[in-house]
Steps between C-alpha positions, in 0.01 A plus 500: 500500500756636341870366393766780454864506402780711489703489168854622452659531181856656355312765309145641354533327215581157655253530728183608214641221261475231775129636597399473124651150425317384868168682333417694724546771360348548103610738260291660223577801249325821577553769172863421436611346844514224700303546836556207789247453731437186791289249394235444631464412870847618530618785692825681468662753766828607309726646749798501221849599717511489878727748694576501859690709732588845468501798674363881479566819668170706606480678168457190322865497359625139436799462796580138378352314194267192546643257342273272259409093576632330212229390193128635386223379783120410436225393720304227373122431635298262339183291695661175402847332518726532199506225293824264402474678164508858627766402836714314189454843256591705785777320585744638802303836497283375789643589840547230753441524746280783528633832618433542887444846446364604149556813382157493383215314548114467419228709656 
């Protein structure tokens, strides 16, 4: 069984800091640069910025702009619940309730 979760931060940044203070996501220095990766068991679906609307002719052409959901979204899957640690590192990232209709969801 799995237990998934749909995060929503203000930004990128926000949203990777949160992840790496929850730990589940690690961080280790490949040549010169930090690489982030989940931990393990953890599964990540970064969707980053969400836009919806908009409107195109038949060429393709943008008639009217989509216009973008506010914050940086990721998909969390893991096969057991958070813990109090992780829901308390993640703070007011974790969307409740869930969205009735995802933008993206797990195969």
């Amino acid at each position: 069984m799995f237990h998934d979760y749909y995060l929503r931060g203000i930004d990128r940044d926000t949203v990777r800091a949160a992840l790496l203070a929850a730990g589940l996501t690690v961080e280790y220095i490949e040549g010169d640069a930090p690489v982030r990766v989940p931990a393990e068991g953890v599964n990540l679906s970064t969707i980053g910025t969400i836009y919806e609307g908009g409107e195109w002719d038949a060429d393709g052409n943008v008639v009217t702009a989509p216009t973008a959901v506010p914050g940086w979204h990721v998909n969390l899957r893991l096969e057991r619940e958070l813990s109090a640690g992780e829901l308390a590192a993640l703070g007011d990232l974790v969307v409740t309730p869930e969205p009735g209709t995802p933008y993206r969801v797990w195969a």
